[in-house]
C-alpha positions as CSV (number, residue, x, y, z in Angstrom):
1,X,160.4,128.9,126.6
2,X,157.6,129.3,123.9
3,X,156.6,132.3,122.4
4,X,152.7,133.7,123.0
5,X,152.3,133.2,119.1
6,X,153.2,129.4,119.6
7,X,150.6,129.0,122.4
8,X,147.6,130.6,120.2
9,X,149.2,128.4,117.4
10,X,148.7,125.5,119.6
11,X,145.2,126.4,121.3
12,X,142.1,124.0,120.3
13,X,139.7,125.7,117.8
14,X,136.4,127.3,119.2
15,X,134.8,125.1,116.4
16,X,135.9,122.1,118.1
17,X,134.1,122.8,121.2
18,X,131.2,123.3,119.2
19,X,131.3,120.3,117.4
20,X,131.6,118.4,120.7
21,X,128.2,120.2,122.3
22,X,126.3,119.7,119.2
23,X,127.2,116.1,119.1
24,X,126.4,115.5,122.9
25,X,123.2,117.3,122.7
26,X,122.2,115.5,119.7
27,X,123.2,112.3,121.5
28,X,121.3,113.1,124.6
29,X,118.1,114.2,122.5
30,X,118.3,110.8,120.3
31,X,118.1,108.8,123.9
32,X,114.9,111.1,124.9
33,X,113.4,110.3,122.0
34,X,114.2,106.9,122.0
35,X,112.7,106.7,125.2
36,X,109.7,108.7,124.7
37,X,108.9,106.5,121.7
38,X,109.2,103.4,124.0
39,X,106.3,104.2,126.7
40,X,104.2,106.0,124.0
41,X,104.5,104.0,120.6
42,X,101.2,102.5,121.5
43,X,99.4,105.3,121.9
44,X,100.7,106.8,118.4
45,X,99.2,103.5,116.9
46,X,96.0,104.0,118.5
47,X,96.1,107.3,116.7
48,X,97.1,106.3,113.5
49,X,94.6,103.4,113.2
50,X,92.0,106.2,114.6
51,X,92.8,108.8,111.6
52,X,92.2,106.0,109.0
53,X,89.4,105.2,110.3
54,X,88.3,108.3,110.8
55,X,89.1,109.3,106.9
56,X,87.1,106.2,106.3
57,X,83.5,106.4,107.8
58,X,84.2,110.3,107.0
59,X,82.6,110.5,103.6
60,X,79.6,108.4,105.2
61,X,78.8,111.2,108.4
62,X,79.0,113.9,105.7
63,X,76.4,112.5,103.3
64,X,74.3,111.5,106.6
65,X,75.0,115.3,107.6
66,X,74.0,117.1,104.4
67,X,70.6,115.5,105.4
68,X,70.3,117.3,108.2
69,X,71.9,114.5,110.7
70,X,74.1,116.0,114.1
71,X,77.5,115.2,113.2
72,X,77.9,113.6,116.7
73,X,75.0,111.3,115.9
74,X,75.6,109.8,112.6
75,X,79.2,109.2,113.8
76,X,77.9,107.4,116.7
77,X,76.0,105.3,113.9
78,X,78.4,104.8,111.3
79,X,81.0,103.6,114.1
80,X,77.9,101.2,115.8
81,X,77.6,99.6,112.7
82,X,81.5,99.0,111.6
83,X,82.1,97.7,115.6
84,X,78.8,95.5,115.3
85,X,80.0,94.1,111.9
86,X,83.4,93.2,113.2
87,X,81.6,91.3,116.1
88,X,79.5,89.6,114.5
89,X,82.2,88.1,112.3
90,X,84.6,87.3,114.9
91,X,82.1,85.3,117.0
92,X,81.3,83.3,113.6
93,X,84.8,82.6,113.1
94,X,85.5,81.9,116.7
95,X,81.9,79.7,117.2
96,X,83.3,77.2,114.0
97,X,86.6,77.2,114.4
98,X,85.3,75.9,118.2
99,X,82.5,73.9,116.8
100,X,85.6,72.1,114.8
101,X,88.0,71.3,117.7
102,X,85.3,69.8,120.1
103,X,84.3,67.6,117.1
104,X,88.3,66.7,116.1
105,X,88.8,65.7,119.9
106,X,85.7,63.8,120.1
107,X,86.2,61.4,116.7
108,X,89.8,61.6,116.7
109,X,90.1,58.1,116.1
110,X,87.6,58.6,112.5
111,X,89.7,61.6,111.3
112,X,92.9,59.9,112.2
113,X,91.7,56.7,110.4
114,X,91.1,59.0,107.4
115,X,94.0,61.1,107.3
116,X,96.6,58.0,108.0
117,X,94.4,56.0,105.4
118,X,94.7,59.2,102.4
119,X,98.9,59.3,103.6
120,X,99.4,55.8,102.9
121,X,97.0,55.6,99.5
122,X,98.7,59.0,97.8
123,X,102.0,59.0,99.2
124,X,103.0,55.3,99.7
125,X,103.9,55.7,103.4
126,X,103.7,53.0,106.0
127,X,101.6,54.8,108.6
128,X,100.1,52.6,111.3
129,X,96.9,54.6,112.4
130,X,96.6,52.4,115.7
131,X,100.4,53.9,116.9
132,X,99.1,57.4,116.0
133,X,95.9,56.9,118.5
134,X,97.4,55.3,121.3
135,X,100.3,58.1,121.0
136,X,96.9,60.9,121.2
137,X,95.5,59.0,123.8
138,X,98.4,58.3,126.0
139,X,98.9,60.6,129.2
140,X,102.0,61.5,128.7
141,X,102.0,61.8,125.1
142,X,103.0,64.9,123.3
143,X,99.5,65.8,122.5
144,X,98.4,65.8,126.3
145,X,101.6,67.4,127.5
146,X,100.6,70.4,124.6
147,X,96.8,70.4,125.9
148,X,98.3,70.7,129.4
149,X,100.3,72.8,128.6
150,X,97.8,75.2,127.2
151,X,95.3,75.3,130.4
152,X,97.6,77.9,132.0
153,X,97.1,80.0,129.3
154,X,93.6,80.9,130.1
155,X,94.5,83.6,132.2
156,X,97.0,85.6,129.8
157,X,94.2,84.8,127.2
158,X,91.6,86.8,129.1
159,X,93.5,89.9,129.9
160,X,95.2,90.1,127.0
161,X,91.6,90.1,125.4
162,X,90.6,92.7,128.0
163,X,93.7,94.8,126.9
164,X,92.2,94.5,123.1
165,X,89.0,95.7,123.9
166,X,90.4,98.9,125.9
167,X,92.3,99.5,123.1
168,X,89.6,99.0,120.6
169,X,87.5,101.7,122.9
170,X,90.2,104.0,122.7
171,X,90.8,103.9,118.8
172,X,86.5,104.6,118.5
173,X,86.7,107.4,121.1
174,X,89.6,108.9,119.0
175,X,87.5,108.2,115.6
176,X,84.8,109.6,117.4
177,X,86.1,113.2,118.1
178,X,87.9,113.3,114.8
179,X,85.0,113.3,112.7
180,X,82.4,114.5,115.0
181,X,84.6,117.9,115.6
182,X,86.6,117.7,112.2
183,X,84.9,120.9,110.8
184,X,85.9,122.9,113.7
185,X,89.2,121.4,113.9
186,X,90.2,121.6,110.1
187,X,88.9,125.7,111.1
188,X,91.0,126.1,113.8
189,X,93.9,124.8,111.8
190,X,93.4,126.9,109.0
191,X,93.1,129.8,111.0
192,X,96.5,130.0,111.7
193,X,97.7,129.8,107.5
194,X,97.2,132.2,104.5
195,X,94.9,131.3,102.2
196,X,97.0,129.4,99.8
197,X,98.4,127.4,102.5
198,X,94.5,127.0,103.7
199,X,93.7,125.5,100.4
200,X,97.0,123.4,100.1
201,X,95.6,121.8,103.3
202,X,92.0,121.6,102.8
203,X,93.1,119.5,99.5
204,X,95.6,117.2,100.9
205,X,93.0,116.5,103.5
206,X,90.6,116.0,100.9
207,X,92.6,113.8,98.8
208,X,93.3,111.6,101.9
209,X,90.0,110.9,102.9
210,X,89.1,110.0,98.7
211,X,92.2,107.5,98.7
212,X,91.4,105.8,102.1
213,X,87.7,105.9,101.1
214,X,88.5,104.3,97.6
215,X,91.2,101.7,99.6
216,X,88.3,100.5,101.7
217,X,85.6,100.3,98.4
218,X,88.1,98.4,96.2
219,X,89.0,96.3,98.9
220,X,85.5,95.6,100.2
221,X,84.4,95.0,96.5
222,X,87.2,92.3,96.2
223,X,86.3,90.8,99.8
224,X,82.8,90.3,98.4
225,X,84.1,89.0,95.1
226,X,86.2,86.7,96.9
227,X,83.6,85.4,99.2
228,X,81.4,84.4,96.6
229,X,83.6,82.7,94.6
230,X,84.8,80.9,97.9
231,X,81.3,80.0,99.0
232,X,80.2,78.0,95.9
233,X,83.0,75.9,95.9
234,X,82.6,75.7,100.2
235,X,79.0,74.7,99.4
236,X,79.3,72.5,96.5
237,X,82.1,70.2,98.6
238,X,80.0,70.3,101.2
239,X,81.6,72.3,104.3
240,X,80.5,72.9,107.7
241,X,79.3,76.8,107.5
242,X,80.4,78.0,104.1
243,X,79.4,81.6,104.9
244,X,81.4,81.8,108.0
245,X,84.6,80.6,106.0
246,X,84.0,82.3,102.9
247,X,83.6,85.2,104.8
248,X,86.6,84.3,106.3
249,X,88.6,83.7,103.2
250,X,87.3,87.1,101.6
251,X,87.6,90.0,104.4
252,X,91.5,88.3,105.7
253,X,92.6,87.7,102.1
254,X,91.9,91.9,100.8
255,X,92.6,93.2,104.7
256,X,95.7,91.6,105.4
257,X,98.4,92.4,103.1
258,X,101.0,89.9,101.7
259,X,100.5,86.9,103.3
260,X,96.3,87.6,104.7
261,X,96.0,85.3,100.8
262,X,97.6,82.2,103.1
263,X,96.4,82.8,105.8
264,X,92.7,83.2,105.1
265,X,93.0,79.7,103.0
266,X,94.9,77.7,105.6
267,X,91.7,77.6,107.8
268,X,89.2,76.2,105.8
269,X,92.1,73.8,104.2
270,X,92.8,72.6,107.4
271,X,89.1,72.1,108.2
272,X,87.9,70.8,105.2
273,X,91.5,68.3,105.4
274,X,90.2,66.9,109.3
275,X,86.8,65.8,107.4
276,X,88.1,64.8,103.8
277,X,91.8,65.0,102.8
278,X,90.4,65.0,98.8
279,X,88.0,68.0,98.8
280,X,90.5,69.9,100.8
281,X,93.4,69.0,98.2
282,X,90.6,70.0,95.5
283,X,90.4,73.4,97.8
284,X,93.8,74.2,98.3
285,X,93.9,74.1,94.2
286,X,91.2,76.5,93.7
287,X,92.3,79.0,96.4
288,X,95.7,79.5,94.4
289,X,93.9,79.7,91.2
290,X,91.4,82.0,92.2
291,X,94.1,84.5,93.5
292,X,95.6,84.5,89.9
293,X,92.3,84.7,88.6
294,X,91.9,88.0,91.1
295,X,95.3,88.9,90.2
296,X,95.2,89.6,86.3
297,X,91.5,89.9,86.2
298,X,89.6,91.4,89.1
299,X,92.8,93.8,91.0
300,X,93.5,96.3,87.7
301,X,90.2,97.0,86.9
302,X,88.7,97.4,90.3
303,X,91.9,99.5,91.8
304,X,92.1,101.4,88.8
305,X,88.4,103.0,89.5
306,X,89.3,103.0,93.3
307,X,92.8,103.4,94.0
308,X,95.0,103.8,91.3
309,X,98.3,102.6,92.8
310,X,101.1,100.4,91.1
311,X,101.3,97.1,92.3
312,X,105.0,97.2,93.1
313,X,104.5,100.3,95.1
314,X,101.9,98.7,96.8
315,X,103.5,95.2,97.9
316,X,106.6,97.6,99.1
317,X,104.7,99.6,101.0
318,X,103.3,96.8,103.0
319,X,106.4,95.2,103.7
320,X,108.3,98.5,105.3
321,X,104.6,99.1,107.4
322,X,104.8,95.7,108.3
323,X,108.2,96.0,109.1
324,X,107.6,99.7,111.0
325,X,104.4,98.8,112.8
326,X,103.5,95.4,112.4
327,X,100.2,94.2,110.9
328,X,98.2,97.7,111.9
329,X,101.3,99.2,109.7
330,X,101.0,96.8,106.9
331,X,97.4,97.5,106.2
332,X,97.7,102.0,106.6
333,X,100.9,101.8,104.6
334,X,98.8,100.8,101.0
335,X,96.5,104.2,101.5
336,X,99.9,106.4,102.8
337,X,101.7,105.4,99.5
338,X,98.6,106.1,97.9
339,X,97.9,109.3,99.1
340,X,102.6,110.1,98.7
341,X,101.5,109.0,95.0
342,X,98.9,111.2,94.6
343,X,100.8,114.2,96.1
344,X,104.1,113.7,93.9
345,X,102.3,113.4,90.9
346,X,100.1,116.3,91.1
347,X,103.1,118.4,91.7
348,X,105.2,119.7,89.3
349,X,104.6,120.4,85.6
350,X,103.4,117.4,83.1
351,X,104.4,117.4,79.7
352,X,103.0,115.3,76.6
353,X,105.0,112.1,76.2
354,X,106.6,111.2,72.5
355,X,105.6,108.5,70.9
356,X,108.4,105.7,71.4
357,X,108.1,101.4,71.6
358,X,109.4,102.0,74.9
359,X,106.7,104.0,76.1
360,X,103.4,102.6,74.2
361,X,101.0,100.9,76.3
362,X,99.5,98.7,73.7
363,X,101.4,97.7,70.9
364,X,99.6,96.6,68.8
365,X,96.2,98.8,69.0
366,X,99.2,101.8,68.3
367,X,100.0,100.3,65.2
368,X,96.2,100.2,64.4
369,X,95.7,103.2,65.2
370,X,98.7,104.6,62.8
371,X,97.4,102.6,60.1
372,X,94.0,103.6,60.2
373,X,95.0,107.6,60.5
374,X,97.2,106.9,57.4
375,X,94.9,105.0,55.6
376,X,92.6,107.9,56.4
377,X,94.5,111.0,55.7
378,X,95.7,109.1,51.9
379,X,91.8,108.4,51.0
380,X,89.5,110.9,51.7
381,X,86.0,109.1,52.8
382,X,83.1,108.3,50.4
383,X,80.9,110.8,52.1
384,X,82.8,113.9,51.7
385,X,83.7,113.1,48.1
386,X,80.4,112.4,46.9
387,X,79.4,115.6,49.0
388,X,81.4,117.6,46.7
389,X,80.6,116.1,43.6
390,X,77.5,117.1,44.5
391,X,78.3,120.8,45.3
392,X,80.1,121.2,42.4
393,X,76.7,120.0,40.4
């Protein structure tokens, strides 16, 4: 029979039991909040895309409001004005890229000619151009089957366009309050800190709305930069609506990170390949060297005024927002890394940096620089030596 020492020896540690609840509970509260984030990870993007904006058009209602504006109304303005400039490009883009499929499907037969006629010149295939036609216009061809296919679309087309525009209400109602009541909000918040906490906030917010305000000017100034550039070589070829495309090309190529470059030069490739398959090989080669040329030339010294983020940063950051939250997370994760950038740097002491070859920036204008301040300190300059000739006169 065992002793009462053995069965304490024996019994399971309180800890154990512990261990066990903690684990459950933490367990249970993962599911919750897996579940919560299920049904309400759209409206946390609503909000996110809301706060850039609002950080955006933020500088703008303050400068309108120092002039003796209501905040309320030159919101309402600001917002007017970004939403009407959004619509008025998307019904340019959509009215050509329409304008360009009822023309395709109406000469088919020319642009088929054309394209089968380049293939077989450059390439040496042995494309027959009648086969190609009579397989478009054949009933139950692939090409019909597709267009069939497509007509019961329409319906998921519409409300899934009606779902966009609820949601793009939604993002300027949220925009709306955050600016128009952003005094009184960033007051209520600070209510509740000390004072240094108050001005820890007031100067993150602060640095927030610069770097999301200089993220929207560099990239705006590139868009427009890029559009130029894009709309001489549109016009000199001799495309259908060069502003619409080099609109195009500029605002998708600076607002869509990491692949928006592709994408915004596959459409007016692709348009400019159904009329002439030359000019759009000629096109395709400019739009890759006019993103080195914006590469080396234009990106450092317009994000160094603006935004002065490292490029690797930069591309990572896109890539784990695209990853997180898709395209909306792709383009808010280059001003968040910003503004994490600004924050880690301003924190914490900063001390002079030695001189090293590991560490200089420029080479060569170092060496210069030695040289002359050696050359300099060795012979004294004319001026100061005739100066004291003269004094000692």
């Amino acid at each position: 029979m065992d002793s009462a020492p053995d069965r304490l020896h024996d019994r399971m540690p309180r800890w154990v039991w512990k261990a066990a609840a903690i684990f459950w509970l933490g367990a249970i509260g993962a599911l919750a909040v897996r579940q919560v984030w299920a049904n309400l990870h759209s409206l946390f993007i609503l909000l996110l895309v809301a706060l850039f904006l609002s950080l955006a058009i933020e500088p703008g209602v303050n400068r309108l409001a120092r002039r003796g504006w209501r905040r309320g109304t030159a919101t309402t303005v600001i917002l007017l004005g970004v939403l009407l400039a959004f619509l008025v490009f998307v019904i340019a883009i959509g009215a050509l890229v329409g304008q360009q499929i009822a023309e395709l499907l109406g000469n088919s037969e020319k642009y088929v000619n054309n394209t089968v006629r380049f293939l077989n010149d450059n390439f040496h295939t042995k494309i027959d151009a009648t086969k190609v036609i009579d397989s478009i216009n054949d009933p139950n061809g692939p090409v019909k089957r597709f267009i069939d296919s497509q007509k019961g679309k329409v319906v998921d087309v519409s409300v899934a366009a009606l779902g966009l525009l609820v949601q793009t209400l939604s993002v300027m109602l949220f925009t709306f309050y955050l600016v128009a009541d952003g005094p009184k909000m960033r007051r209520s918040i600070c209510s509740r800190l000390r004072p240094d906490r108050q001005k820890r906030v007031l100067d993150t917010w602060e640095l927030a709305i610069d770097k999301t305000g200089g993220y929207l000017y560099s990239r705006a100034l590139l868009a427009l930069l890029s559009a130029i550039f894009h709309w001489v070589v549109l016009q000199s070829l001799g495309t259908q609506a060069p502003v619409a495309l080099a609109l195009w090309v500029g605002v998708v190529s600076q607002f869509l990170p990491v692949v928006g470059t592709y994408i915004a030069g596959a459409l007016p490739v692709v348009i400019m390949f159904i009329d002439s398959p030359t000019k759009a090989l000629v096109l395709l080669v400019f739009v890759v060297l006019y993103q080195q040329l914006e590469n080396y030339l234009f990106l450092p010294r317009i994000t160094a005024r603006t935004m002065d983020l490292h490029p690797a940063i930069a591309f990572g950051s896109a890539i784990a927002g695209g990853a997180v939250l898709g395209a909306v997370g792709a383009i808010l994760a280059i001003p968040g890394a910003a503004m994490v950038q600004a924050l880690v740097s301003a924190a914490g002491a900063r001390h002079e940096v030695i001189e090293s070859d590991l560490t200089a920036l420029a080479p060569t204008v170092t060496r210069r620089v030695r040289r002359k301040a050696r050359t300099a300190a060795e012979d004294p300059p004319p001026e100061e030596t005739s100066a004291g000739d003269d004094g000692d006169a």
